[in-house]
N, C-alpha and C positions, 0 to 999 in steps of 0.2 A: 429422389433425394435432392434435395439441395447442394447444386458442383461448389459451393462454396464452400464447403463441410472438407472436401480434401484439400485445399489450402493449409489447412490448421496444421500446426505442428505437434507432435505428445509432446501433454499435459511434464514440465520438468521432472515431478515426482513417477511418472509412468515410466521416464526413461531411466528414474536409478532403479525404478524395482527392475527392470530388466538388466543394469546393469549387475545388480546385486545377485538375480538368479545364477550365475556362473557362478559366483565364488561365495557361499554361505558362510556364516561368521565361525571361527570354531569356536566350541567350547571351555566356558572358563572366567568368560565374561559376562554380565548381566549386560541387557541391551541400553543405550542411553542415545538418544537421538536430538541432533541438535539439525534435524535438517527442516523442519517444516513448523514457520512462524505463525504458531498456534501459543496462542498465551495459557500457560500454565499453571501461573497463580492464583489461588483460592477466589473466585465469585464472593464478592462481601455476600453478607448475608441480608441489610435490610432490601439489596434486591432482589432477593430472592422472595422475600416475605413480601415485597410487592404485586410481586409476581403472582404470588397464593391468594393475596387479598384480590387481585383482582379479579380471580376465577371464583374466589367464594364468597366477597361480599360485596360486587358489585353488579348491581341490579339487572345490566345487561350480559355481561361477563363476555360467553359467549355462543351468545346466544342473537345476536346479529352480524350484518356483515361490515366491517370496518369498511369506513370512507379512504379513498387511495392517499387524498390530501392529508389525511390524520386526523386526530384532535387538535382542535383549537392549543386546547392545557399541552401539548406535545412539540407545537410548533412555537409556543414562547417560552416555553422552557429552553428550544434550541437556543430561541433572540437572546435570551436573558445568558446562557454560556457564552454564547459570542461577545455578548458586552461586557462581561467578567472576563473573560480571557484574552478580547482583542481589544473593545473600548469598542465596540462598533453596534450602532443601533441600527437594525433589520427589521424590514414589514415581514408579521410571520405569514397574514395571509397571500401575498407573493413574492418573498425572496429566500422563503425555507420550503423545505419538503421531507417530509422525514422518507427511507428507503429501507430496504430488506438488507440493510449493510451494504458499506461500501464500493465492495468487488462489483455487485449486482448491478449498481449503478452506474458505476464506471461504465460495463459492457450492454447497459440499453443509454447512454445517453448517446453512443457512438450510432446508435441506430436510429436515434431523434434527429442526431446534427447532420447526418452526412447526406446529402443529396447525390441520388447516380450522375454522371457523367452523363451526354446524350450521345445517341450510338455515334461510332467512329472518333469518340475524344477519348482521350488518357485519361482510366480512374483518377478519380480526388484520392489525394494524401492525408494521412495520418500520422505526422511526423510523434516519435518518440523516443527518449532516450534511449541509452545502450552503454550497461544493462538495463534492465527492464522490469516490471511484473508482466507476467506472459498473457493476463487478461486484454494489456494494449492490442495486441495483436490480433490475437482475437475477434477482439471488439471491430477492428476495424474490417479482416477479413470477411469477418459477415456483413459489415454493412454494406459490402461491396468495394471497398477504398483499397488501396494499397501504402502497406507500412511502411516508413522513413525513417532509417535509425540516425540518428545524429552521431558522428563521432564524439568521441570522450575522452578528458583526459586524466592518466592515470597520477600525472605530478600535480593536479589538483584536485583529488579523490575524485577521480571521473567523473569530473563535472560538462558540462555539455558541453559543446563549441557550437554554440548555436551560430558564429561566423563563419564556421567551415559549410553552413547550407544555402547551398546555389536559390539567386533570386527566382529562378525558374519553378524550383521545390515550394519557395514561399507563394509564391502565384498558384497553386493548384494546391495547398494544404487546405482544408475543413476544418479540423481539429489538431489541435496540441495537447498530448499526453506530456506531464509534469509529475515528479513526486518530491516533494519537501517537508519534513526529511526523507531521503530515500531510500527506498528498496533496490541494491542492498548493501551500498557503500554507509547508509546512513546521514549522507551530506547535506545541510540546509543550505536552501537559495537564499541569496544576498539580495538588498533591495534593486542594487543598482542591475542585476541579473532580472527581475521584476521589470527593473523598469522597461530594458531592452524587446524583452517577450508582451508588453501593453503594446509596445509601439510598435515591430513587427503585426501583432493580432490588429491594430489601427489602421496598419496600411493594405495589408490583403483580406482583409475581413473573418481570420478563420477564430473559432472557439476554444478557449484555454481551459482545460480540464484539470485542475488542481488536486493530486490525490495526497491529503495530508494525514492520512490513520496513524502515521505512529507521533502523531504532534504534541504528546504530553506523555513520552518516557525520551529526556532529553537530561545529556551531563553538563554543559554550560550553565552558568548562573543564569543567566534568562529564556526565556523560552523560545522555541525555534516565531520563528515570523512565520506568519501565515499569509496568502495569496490576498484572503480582501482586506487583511491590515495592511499589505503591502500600496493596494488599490487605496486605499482610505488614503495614506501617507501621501502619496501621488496626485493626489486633487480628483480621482475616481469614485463617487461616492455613489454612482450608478453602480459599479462591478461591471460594467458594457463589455460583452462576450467574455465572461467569466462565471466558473462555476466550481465551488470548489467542495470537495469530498470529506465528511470525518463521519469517525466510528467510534463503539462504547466497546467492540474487539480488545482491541490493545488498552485504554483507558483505563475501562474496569473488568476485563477479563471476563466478559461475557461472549466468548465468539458463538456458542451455542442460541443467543439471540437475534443475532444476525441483525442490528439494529446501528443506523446511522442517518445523517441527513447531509443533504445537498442547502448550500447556500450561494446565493448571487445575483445575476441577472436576471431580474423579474422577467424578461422580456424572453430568456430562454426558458425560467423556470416553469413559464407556462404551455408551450407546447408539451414538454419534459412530462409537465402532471398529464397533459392528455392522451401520448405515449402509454406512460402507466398504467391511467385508468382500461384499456382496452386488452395492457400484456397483464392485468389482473395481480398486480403487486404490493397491493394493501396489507400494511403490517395489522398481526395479531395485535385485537385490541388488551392482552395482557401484555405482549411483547411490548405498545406503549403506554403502559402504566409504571411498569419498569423502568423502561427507557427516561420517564419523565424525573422515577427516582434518580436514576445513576445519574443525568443530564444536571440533578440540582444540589449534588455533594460534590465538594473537591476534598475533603478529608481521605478516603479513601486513593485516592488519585494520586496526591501526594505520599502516602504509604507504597503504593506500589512503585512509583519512581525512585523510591528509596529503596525499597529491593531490589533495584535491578541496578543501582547504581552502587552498591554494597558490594553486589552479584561479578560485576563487571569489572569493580576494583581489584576483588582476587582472580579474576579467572585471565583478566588480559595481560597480566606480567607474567603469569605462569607460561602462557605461547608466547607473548613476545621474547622469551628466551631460545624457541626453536625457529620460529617465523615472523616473514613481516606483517605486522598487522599491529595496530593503534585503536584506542581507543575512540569510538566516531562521534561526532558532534550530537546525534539523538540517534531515535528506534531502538532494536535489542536485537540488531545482527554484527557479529563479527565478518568481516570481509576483508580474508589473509591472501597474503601470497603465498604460494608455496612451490617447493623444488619437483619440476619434473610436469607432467601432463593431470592437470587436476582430478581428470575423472578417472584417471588410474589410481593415482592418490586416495580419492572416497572409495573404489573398490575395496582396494587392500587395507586400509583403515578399516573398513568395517567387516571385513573377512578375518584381520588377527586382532583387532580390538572390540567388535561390536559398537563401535562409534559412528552413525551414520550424521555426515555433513552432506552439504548441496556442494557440488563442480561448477563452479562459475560459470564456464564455458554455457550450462545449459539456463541461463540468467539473461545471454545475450545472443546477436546475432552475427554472423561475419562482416566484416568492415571494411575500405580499403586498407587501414593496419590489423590486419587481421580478425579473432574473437576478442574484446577487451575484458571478458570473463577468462579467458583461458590462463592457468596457473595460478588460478583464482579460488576459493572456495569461501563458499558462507556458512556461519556459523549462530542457530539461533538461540541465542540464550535464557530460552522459555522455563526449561524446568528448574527446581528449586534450586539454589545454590550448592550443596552438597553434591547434587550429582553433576552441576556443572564444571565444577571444581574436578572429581574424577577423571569427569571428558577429557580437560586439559589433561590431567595430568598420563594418562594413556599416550591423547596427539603425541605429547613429549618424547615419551617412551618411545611411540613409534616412528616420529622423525631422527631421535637418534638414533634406532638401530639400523638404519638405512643409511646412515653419513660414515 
């Protein structure tokens, strides 16, 4: 077996079900789970009918094998969203690539970028925030790297301190894990944070991995920034060592498509496609027939950030009366403080409410100040309004009777 495999840490969700096997919910409540950012709202329908048309009226359907690079029609449908959403014109034949969704890509680009160490040197670094999506990790322990959590800070919704990391760490980093907005503060990066992580990635040469999936369910009147409008903005119209991530997941509620693209440096995107092409990762050619639908409507897009900003309006003053917690600049996670040891907290929550949230603690890693998840809990607010609305109203219940 592969001795990298016991590096890994259980999967977050692995450690509530075990935390949960001790203390079973009682009876009395119906279950309502806000732990796992799976988007909930209805799949419009003409993607769905795309989807059909493409297994029954299209000549090849499937009945060949799709190319890793996609369709032509697939990868300018990406250019042409990028130019409607950032004002940014992309060659599809090398600075898009469509992927099996986001997560997937995330953890084989780590496996493209990172080069071993030669015997008797210190693994190459993977620096990445803290907290985290646990895929970083991951990705990097397989590719042989060792993870770098950046401190965070909590009086600026745990935004990185990428000053707190030793020039030492930036000399041996490969790759930079990023999320804007993030998982699972929700916080968008600022230009001038941009700029900072261009010119670091300038000086020691390592790869900026930009995971943007929750980049259009956002409560500000404009939309979060994205890494190559950031690039564009900056006189970067290469994207040189950058690469950044989005999904139709969270967009259009399709996570059962599993369907997103990579954009950026031509210059990385093409090892990237020949990586692919041999880990055999070519999307289903209906999964991009679909994909090309959902990629070329914003009507729906805009409905759906309107439910969750509806969503969000009643459900975050209902807890900000028990807990600390605010409404976050994008995504569709709550990300509260709360009294006492978090993952004891989701225990007994979900043992006398049947309310299952995530324990920050297991979001992040220990720091010199500690875990910056610990007293922490995330909160996804995927399912319809009415039962999110409940959930509060339970949490309430149950932090009062505890005070």
């Amino acid at each position: 077996m592969n001795p990298l495999l016991a590096h890994l840490h259980p999967y977050p969700f692995e450690r509530l079900r075990q935390l949960f096997a001790s203390a079973p919910p009682k009876p009395g409540f119906a279950p309502i789970s806000l732990g796992m950012g799976e988007p909930k709202h209805a799949t419009p329908p003409f993607i769905q009918q795309a989807m059909v048309d493409a297994i029954y009226n299209t000549p090849s359907g499937l009945a060949t094998y799709p190319a890793t690079a996609g369709e032509p029609k697939l990868r300018e449908a990406c250019c042409q969203w990028l130019q409607r959403r950032y004002g940014l014109s992309l060659d599809p034949a090398t600075q898009v690539l469509p992927v099996n969704g986001s997560r997937e890509a995330l953890f084989a680009l780590a496996q493209t970028v990172v080069a071993p160490s030669p015997t008797g040197q210190p693994a190459p670094l993977v620096v990445c925030p803290n907290p985290f999506y646990q895929i970083y990790e991951g990705a990097a322990l397989l590719a042989g790297a060792q993870p770098y959590f950046v401190a965070s800070d909590p009086a600026r919704n745990f935004a990185a301190d990428w000053d707190s990391v030793p020039e030492a760490v930036w000399a041996r980093t490969q790759l930079l894990f990023v999320c804007s907005p993030g998982n699972p503060t929700g916080a968008v990066m600022p230009l001038a944070e941009w700029q900072k992580l261009f010119a670091l990635s300038d000086l020691h040469g390592f790869v900026i991995a930009s995971d943007e999936c929750y980049s259009e369910i956002y409560f500000r009147d404009e939309p979060p920034l994205g890494s190559l409008e950031a690039a564009a903005q900056l006189g970067r119209a290469d994207f040189k060592n950058l690469i950044s991530f989005t999904s139709l997941s969270k967009r259009s509620n399709v996570p059962g498509m599993r369907s997103g693209f990579v954009a950026g440096d031509a210059a990385l995107i093409k090892p990237f496609l020949l990586y692919r092409t041999y880990h055999g990762s070519a999307m289903s050619p209906v999964v991009q027939s679909a994909s090309i639908a959902a990629w070329g409507d914003e009507t729906h897009v805009v409905d759906n950030r309107a439910q969750y900003r509806s969503k969000f309006a009643q459900v975050t003053p209902i807890l900000a009366g028990v807990l600390d917690v605010a409404l976050p600049d994008a995504g569709f996670y709550l990300w509260a403080r709360v009294p006492g040891d978090d993952a004891a907290f989701a225990r007994d929550l979900h043992a006398l409410y049947n309310v299952t949230v995530l324990p920050g603690s297991y979001l992040a890693r220990e720091g010199p100040g500690g875990n910056p998840g610990a007293q922490r809990i995330r909160m996804a607010l995927v399912a319809d309004t009415a039962e999110c609305v409940e959930a509060a109203q339970r949490i309430v219940q149950f932090v009062t009777s505890r005070t």
